[in-house]
C-alpha positions, 0 to 999 in steps of 0.5 A: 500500500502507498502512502497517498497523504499529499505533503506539506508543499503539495497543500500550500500549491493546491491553496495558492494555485487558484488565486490570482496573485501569489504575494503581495502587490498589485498592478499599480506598485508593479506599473509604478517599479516600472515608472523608475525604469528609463529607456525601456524598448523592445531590446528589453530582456526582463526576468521574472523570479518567483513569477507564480501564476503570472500575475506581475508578469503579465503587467509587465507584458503591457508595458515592455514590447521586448521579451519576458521570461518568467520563473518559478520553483514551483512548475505549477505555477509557471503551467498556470501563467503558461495557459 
């Protein structure tokens, strides 16, 4: 017989998986981070750690014509910004 009690990290992905953003924040701090940054173009290579399910990222995709990437730990995450 296996064990089939999810673990600790399962549970706090399952809890985290359906809302729409991950931490703290909003599209008004992620637009106003942006308002500091200078001569942003579509050469713009931008790396979003912890991007969870794509909340910021997706912000950012409105404001930056160059390329984003998003990275998370957690894979179901990045599945979720993906779809």
């Amino acid at each position: 017989m296996t064990d089939q009690t999810p673990s600790m990290l399962d549970l706090v992905i399952e809890l985290h998986k359906p809302l729409d953003r991950l931490g703290p924040g909003s599209a008004e701090s992620t637009n106003r981070a942006l308002d500091f940054v200078e001569g942003l173009g579509s050469m713009e290579r931008v790396l979003d750690l912890g991007c969870g399910t794509g909340a910021q990222t997706m912000t950012l995709a409105e404001r930056i014509s160059g390329s984003i990437k998003g990275i998370d730990l957690f894979s179901d995450f990045v599945d979720e910004l993906n779809a």
